[in-house]
N, C-alpha and C positions, 0 to 999 in steps of 0.2 A: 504494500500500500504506500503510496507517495503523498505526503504532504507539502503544503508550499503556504507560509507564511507572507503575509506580504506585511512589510516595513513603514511607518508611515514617516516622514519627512518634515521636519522643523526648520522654523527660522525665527529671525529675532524680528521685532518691529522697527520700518525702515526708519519711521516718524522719529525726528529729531526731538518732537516736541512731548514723545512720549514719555509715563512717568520713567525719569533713571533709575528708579526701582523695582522694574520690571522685570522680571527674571520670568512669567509665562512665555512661552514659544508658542509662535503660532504653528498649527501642524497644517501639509499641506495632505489632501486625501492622496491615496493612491490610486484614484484612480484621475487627476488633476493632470491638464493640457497650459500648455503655455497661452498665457490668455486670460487664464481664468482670474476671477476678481474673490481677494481671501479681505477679511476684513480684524482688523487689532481687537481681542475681546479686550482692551485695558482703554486704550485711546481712543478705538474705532475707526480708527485709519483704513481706507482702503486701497490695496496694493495690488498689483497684477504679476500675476505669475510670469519670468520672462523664460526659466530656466527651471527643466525638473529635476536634472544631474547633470551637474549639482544644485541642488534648488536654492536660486534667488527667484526675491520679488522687488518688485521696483515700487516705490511710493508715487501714487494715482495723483496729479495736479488738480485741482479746482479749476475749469471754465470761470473765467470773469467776463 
């Protein structure tokens, strides 16, 4: 019988403005595409996925 665990994937929040006492990671799901929009549970930041290996996210600009 074969098993196959799947791993799920962390990062830190990009927002600068988030608390520096943050030590939650956001996780990114396994089964997450480049694109996809993850959100800070601390700050509520929302970031986009650019990269899944190795996984970054890039911090989402505000339209003015």
């Amino acid at each position: 019988m074969f098993f196959y665990t799947l791993m799920s994937k962390k990062v830190k929040c990009p927002d600068p403005n988030c608390d520096p006492e943050n030590t939650q990671s956001i996780i990114i799901p396994d089964d997450a595409v480049v694109g996809d929009i993850l959100e800070c549970p601390v700050c509520g930041a929302e970031m986009e996925i650019i990269s899944t290996d190795p996984p970054q996210v890039a911090l989402l600009e505000e339209e003015k």
